[in-house]
mmCIF entry with sequence, helices, sheets and N, C-alpha, C, O atoms, coordinates in Angstrom:
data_MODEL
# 
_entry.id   MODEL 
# 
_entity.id                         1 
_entity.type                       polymer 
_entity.pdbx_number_of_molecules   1 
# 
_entity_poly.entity_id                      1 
_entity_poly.type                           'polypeptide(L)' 
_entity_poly.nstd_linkage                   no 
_entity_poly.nstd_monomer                   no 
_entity_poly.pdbx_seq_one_letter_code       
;(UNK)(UNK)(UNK)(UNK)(UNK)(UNK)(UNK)(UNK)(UNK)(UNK)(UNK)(UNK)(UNK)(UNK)(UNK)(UNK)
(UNK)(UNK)(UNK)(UNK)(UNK)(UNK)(UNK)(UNK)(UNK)(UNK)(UNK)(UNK)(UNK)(UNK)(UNK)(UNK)
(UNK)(UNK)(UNK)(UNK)(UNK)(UNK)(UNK)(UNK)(UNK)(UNK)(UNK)(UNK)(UNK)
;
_entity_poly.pdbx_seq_one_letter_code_can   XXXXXXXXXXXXXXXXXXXXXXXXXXXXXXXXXXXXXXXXXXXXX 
_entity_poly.pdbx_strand_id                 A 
# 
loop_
_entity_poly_seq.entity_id 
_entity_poly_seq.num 
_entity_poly_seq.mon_id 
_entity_poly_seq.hetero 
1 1  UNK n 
1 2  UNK n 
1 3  UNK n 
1 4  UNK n 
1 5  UNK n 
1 6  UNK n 
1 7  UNK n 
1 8  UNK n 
1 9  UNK n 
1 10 UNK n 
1 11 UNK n 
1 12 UNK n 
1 13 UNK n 
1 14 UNK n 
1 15 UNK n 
1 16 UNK n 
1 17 UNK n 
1 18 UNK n 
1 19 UNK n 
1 20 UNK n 
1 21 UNK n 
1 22 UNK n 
1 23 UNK n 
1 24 UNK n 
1 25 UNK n 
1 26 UNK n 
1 27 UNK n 
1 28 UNK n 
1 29 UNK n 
1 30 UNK n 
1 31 UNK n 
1 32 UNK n 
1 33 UNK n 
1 34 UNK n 
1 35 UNK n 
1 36 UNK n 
1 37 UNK n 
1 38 UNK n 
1 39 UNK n 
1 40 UNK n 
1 41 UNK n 
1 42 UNK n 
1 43 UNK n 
1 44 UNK n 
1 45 UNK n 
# 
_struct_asym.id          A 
_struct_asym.entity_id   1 
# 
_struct_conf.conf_type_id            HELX_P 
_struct_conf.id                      HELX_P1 
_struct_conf.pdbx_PDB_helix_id       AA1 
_struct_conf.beg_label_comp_id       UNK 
_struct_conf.beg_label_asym_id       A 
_struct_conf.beg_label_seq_id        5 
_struct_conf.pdbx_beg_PDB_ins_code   ? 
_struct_conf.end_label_comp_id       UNK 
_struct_conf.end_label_asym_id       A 
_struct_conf.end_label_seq_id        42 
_struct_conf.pdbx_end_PDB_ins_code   ? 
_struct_conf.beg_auth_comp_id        UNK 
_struct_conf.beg_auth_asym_id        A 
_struct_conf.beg_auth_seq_id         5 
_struct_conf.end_auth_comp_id        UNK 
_struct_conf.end_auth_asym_id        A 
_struct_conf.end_auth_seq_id         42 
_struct_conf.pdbx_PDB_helix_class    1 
_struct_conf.details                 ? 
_struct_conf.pdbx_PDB_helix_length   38 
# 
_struct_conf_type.id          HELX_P 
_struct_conf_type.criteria    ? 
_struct_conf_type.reference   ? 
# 
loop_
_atom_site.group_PDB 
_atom_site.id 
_atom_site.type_symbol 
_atom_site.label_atom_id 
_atom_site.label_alt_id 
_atom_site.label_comp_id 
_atom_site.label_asym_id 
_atom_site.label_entity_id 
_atom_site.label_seq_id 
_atom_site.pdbx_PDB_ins_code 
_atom_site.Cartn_x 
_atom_site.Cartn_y 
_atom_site.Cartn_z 
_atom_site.occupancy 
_atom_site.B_iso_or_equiv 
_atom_site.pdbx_formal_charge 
_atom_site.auth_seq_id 
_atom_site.auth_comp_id 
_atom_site.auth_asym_id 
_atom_site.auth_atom_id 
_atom_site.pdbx_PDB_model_num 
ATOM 1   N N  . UNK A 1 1  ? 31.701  58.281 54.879 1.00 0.00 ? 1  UNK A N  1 
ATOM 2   C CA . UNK A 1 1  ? 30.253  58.087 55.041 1.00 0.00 ? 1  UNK A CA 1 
ATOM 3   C C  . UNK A 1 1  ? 29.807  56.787 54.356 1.00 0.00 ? 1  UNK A C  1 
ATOM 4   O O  . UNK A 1 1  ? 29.072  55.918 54.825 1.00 0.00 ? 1  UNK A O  1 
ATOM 5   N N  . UNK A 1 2  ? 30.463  56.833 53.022 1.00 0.00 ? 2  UNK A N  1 
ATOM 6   C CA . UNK A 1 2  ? 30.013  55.861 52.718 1.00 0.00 ? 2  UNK A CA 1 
ATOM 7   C C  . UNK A 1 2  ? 30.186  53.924 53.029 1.00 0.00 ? 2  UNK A C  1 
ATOM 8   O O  . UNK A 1 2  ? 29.529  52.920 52.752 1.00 0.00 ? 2  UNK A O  1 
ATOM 9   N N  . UNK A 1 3  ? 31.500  54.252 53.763 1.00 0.00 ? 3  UNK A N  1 
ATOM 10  C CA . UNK A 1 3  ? 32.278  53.576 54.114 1.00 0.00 ? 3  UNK A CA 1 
ATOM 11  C C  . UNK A 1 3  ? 31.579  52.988 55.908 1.00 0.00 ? 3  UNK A C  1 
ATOM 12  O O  . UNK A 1 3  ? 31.665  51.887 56.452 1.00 0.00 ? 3  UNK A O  1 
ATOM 13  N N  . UNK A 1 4  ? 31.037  54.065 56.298 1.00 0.00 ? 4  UNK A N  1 
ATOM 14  C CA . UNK A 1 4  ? 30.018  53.540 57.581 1.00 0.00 ? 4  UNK A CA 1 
ATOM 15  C C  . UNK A 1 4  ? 28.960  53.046 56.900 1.00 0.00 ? 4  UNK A C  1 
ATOM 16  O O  . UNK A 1 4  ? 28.460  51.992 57.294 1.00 0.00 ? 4  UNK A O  1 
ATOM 17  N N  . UNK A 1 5  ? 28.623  53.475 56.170 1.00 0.00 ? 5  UNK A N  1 
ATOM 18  C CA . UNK A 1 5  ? 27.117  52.408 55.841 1.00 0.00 ? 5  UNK A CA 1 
ATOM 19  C C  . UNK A 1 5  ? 27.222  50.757 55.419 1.00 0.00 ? 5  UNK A C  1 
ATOM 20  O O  . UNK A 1 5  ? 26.430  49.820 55.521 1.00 0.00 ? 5  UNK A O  1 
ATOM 21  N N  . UNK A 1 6  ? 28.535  50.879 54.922 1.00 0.00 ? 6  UNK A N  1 
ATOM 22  C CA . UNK A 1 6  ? 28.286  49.391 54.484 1.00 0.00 ? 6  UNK A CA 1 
ATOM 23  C C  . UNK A 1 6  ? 29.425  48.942 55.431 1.00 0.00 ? 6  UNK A C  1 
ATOM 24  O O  . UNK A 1 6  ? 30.446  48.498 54.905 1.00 0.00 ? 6  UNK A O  1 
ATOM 25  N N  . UNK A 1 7  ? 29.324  49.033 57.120 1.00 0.00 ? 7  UNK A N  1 
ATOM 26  C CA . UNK A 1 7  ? 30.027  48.552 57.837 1.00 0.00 ? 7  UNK A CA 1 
ATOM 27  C C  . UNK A 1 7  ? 28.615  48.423 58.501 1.00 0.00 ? 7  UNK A C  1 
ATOM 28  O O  . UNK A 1 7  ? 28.469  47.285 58.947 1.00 0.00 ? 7  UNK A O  1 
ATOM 29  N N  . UNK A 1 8  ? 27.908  48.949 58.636 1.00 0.00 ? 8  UNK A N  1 
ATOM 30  C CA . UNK A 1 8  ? 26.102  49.108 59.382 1.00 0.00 ? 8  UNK A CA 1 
ATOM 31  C C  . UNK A 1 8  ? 25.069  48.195 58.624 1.00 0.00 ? 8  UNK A C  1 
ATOM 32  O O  . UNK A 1 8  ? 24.199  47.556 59.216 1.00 0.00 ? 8  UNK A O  1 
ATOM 33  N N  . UNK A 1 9  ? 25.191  48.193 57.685 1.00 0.00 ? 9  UNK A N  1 
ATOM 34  C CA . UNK A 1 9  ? 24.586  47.236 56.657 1.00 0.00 ? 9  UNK A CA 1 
ATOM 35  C C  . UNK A 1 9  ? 23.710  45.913 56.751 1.00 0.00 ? 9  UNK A C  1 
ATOM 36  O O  . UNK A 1 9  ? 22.539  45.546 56.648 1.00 0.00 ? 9  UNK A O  1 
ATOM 37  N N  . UNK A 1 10 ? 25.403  45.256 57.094 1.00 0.00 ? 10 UNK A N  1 
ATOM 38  C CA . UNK A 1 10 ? 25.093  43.896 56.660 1.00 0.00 ? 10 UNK A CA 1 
ATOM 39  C C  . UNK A 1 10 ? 24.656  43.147 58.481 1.00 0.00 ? 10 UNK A C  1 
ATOM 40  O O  . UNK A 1 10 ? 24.166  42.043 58.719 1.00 0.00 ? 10 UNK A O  1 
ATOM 41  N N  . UNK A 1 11 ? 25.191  44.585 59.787 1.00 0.00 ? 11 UNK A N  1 
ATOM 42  C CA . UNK A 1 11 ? 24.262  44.218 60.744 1.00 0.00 ? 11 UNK A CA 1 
ATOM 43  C C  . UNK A 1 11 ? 23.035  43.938 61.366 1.00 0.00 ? 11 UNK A C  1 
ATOM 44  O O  . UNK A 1 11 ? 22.627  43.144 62.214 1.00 0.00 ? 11 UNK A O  1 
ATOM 45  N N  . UNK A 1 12 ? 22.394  45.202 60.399 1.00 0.00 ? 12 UNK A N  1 
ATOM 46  C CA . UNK A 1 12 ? 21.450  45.699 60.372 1.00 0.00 ? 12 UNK A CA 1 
ATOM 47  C C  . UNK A 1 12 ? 19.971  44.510 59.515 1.00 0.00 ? 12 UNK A C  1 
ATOM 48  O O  . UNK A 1 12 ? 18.776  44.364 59.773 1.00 0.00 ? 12 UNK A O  1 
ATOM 49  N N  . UNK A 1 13 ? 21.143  43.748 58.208 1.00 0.00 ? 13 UNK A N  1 
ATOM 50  C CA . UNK A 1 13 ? 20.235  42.983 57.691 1.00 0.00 ? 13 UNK A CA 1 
ATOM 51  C C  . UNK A 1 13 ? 19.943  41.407 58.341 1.00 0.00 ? 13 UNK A C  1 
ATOM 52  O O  . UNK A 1 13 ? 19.088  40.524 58.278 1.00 0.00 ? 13 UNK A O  1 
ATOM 53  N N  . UNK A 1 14 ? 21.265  41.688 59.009 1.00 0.00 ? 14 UNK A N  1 
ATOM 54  C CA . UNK A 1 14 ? 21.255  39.852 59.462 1.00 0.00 ? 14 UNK A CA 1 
ATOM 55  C C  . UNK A 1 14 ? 20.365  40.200 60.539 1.00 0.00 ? 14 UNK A C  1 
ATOM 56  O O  . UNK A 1 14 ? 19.203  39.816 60.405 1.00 0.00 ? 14 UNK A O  1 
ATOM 57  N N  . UNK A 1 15 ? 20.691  40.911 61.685 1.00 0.00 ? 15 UNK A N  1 
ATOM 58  C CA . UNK A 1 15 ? 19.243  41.097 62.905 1.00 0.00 ? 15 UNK A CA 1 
ATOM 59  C C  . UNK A 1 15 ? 17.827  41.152 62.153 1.00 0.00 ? 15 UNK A C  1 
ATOM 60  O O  . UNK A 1 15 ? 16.893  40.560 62.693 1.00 0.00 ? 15 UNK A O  1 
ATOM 61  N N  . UNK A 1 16 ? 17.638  41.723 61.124 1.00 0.00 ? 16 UNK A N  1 
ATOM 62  C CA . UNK A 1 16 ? 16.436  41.521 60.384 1.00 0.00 ? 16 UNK A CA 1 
ATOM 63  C C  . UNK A 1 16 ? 15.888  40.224 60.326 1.00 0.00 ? 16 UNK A C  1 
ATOM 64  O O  . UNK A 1 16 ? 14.701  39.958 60.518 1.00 0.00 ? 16 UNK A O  1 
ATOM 65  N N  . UNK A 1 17 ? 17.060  39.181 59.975 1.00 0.00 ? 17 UNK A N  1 
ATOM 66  C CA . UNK A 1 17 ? 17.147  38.115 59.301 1.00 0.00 ? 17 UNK A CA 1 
ATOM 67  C C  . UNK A 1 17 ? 16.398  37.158 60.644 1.00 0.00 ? 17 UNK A C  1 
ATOM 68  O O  . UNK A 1 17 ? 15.415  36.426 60.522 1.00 0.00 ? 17 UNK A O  1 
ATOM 69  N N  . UNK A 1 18 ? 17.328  37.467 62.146 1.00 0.00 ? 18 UNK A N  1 
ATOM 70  C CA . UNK A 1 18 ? 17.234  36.918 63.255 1.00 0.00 ? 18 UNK A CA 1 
ATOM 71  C C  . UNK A 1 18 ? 15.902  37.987 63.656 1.00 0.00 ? 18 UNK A C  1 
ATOM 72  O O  . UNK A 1 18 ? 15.753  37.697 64.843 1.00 0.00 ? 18 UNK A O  1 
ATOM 73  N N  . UNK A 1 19 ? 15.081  38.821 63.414 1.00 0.00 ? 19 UNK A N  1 
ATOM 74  C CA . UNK A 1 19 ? 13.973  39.139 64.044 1.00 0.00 ? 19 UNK A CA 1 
ATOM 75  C C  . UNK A 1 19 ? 12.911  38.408 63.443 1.00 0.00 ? 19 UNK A C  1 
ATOM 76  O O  . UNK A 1 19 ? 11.903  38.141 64.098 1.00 0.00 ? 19 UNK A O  1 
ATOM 77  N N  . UNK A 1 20 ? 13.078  37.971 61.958 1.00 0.00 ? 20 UNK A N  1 
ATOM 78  C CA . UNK A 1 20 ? 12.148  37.418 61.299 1.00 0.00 ? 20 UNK A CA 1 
ATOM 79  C C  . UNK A 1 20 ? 12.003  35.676 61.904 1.00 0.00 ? 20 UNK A C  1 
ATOM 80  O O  . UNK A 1 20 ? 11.005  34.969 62.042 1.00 0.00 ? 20 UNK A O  1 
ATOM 81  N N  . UNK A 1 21 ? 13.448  35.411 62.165 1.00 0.00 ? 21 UNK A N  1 
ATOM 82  C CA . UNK A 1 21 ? 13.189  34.070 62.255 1.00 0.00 ? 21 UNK A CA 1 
ATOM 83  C C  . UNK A 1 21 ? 12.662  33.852 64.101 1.00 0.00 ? 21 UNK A C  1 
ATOM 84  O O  . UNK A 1 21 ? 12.311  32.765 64.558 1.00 0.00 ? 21 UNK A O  1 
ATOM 85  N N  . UNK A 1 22 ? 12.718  34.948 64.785 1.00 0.00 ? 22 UNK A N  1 
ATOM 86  C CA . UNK A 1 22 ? 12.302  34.821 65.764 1.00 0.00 ? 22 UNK A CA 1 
ATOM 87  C C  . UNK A 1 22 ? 10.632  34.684 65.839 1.00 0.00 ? 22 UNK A C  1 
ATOM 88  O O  . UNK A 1 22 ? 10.009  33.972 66.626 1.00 0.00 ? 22 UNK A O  1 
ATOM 89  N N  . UNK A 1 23 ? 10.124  35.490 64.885 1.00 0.00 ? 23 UNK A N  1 
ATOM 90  C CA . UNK A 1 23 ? 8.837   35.848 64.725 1.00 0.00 ? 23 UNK A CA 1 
ATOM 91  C C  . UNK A 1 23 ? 8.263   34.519 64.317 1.00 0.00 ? 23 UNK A C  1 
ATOM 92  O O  . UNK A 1 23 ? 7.260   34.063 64.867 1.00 0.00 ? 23 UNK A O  1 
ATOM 93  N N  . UNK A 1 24 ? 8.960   33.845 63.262 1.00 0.00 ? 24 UNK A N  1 
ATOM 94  C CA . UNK A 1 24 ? 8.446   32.893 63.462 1.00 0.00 ? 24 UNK A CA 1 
ATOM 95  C C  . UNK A 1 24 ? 8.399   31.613 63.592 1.00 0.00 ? 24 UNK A C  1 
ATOM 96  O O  . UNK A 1 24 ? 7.876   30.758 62.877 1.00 0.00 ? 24 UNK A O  1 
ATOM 97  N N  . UNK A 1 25 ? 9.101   31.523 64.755 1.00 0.00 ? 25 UNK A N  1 
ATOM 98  C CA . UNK A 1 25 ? 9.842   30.866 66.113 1.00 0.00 ? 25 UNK A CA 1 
ATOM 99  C C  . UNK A 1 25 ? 8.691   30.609 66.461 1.00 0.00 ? 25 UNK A C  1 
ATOM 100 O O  . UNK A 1 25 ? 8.100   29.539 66.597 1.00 0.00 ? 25 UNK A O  1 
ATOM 101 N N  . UNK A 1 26 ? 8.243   32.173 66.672 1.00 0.00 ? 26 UNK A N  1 
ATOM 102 C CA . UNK A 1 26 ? 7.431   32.239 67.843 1.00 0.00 ? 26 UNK A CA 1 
ATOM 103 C C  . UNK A 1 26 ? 5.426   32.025 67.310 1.00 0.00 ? 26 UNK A C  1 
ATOM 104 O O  . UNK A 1 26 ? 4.330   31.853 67.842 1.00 0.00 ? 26 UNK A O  1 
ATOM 105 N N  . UNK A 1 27 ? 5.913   32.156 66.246 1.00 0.00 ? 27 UNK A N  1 
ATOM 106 C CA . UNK A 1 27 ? 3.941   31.659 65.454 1.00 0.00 ? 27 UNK A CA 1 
ATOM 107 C C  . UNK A 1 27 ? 4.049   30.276 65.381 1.00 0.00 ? 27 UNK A C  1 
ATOM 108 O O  . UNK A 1 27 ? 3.065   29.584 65.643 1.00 0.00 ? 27 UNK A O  1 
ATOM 109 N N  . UNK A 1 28 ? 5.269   29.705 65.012 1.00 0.00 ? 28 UNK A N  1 
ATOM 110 C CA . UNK A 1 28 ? 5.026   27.734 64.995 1.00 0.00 ? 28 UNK A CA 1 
ATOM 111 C C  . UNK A 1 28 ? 4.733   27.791 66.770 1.00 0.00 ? 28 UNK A C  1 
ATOM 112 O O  . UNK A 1 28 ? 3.816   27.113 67.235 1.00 0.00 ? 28 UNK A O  1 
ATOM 113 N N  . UNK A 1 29 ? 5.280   28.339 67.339 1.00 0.00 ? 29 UNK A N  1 
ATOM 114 C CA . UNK A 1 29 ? 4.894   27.880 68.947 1.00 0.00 ? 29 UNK A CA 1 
ATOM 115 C C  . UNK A 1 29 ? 3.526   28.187 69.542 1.00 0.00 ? 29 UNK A C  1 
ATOM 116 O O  . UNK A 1 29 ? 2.913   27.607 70.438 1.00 0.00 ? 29 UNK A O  1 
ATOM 117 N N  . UNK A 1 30 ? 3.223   29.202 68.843 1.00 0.00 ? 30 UNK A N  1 
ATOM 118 C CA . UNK A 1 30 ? 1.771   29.527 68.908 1.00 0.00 ? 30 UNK A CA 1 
ATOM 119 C C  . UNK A 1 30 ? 0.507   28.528 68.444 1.00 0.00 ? 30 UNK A C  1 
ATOM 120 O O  . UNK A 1 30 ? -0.500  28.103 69.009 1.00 0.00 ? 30 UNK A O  1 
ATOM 121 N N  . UNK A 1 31 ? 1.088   28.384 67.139 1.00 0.00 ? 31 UNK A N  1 
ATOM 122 C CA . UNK A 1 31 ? 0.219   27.609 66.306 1.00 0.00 ? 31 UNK A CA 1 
ATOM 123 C C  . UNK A 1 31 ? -0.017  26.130 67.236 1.00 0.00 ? 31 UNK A C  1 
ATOM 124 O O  . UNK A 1 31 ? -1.032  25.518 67.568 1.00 0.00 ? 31 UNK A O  1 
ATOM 125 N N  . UNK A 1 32 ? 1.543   25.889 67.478 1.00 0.00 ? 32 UNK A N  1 
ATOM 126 C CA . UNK A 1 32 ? 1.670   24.356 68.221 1.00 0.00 ? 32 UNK A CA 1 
ATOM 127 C C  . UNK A 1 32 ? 1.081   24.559 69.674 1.00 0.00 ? 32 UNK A C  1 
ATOM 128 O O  . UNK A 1 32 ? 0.912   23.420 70.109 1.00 0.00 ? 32 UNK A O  1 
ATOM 129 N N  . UNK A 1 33 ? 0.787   25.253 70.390 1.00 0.00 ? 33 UNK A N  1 
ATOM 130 C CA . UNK A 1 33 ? 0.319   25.468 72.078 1.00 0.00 ? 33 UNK A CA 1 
ATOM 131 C C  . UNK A 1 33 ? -1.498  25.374 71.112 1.00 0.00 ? 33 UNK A C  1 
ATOM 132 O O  . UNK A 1 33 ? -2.458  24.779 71.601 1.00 0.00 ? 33 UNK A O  1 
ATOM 133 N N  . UNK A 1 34 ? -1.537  26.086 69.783 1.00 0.00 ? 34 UNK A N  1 
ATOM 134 C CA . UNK A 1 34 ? -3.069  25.997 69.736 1.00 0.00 ? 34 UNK A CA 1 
ATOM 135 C C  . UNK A 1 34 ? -3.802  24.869 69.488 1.00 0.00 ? 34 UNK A C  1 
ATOM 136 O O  . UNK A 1 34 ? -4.937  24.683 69.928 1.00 0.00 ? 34 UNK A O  1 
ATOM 137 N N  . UNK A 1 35 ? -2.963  23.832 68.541 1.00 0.00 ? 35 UNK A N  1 
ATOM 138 C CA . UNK A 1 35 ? -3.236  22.730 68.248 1.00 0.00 ? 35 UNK A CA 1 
ATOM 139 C C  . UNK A 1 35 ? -3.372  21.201 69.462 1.00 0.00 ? 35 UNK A C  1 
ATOM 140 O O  . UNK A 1 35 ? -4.147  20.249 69.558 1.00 0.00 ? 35 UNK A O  1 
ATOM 141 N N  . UNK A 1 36 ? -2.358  21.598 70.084 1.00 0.00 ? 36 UNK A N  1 
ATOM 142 C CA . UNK A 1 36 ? -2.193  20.838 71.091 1.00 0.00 ? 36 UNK A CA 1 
ATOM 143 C C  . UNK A 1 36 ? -3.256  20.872 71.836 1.00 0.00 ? 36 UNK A C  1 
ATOM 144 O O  . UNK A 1 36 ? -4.147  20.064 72.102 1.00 0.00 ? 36 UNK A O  1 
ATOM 145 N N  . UNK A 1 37 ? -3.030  21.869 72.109 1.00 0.00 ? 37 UNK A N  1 
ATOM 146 C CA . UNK A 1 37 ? -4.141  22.291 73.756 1.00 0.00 ? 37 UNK A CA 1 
ATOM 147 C C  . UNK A 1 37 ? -5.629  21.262 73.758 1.00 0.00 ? 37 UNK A C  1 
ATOM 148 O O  . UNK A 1 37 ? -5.985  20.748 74.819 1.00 0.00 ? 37 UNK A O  1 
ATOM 149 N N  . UNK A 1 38 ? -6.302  21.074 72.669 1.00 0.00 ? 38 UNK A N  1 
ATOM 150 C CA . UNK A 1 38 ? -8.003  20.498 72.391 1.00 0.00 ? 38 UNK A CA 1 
ATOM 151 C C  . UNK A 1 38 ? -7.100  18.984 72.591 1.00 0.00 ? 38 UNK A C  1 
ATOM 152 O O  . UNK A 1 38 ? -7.641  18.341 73.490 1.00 0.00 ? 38 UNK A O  1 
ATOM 153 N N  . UNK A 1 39 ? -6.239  18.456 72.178 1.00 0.00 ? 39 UNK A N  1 
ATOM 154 C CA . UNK A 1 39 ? -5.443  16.883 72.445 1.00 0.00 ? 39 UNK A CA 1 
ATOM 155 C C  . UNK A 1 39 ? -5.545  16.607 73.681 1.00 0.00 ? 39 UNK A C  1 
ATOM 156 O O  . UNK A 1 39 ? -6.324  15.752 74.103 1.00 0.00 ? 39 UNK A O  1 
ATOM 157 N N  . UNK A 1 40 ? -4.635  17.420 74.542 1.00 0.00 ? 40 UNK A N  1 
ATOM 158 C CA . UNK A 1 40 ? -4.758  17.591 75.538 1.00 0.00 ? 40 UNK A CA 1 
ATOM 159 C C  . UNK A 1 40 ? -5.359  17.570 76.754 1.00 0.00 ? 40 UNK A C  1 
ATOM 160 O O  . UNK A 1 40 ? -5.163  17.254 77.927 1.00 0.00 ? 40 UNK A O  1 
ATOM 161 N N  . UNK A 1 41 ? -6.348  18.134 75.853 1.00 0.00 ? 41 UNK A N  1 
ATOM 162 C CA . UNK A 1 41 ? -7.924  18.405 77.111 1.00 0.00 ? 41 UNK A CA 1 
ATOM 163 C C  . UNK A 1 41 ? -8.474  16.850 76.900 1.00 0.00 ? 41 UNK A C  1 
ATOM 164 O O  . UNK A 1 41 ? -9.193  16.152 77.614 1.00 0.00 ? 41 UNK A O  1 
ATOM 165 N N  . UNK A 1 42 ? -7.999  16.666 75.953 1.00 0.00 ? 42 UNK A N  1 
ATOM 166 C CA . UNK A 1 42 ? -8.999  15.183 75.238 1.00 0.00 ? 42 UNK A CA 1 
ATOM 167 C C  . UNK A 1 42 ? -8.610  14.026 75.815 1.00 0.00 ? 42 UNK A C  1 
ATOM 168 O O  . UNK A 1 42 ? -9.507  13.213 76.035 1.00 0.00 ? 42 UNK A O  1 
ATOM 169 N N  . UNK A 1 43 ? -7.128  13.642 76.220 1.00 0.00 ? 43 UNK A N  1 
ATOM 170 C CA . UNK A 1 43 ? -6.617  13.251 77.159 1.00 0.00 ? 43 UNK A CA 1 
ATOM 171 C C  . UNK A 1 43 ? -6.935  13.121 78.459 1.00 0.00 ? 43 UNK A C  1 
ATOM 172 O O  . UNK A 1 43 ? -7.090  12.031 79.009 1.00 0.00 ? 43 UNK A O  1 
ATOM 173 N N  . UNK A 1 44 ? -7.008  13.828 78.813 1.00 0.00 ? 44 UNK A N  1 
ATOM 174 C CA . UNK A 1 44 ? -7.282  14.244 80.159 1.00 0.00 ? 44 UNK A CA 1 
ATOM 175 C C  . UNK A 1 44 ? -8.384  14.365 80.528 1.00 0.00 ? 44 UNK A C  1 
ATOM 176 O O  . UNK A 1 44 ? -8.550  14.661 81.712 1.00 0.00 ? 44 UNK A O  1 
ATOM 177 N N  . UNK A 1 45 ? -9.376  14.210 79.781 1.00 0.00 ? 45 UNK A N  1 
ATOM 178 C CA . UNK A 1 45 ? -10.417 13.969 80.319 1.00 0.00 ? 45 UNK A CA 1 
ATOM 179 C C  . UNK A 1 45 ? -11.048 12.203 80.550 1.00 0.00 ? 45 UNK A C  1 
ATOM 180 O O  . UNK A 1 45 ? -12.126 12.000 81.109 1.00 0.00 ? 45 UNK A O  1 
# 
């Protein structure tokens, strides 16, 4: 038993690791589509 957990572990923490860095992946891309966008328009007009 104990021997499955710390085979589950260190999977369990690195996907953590890769959900976090997805998250915020995905807020700089947010942030950057929000910032942009008023440039953009400003441009283009």
């Amino acid at each position: 038993m104990l021997l499955d957990t710390n085979m589950h572990h260190p999977k369990r923490q690195s996907y953590t690791i890769l959900e976090k860095y997805l998250l915020l992946l995905f807020s700089t891309f947010r942030l950057y589509n929000f910032e942009i966008e008023p440039i953009m328009n400003e441009f283009s007009q």
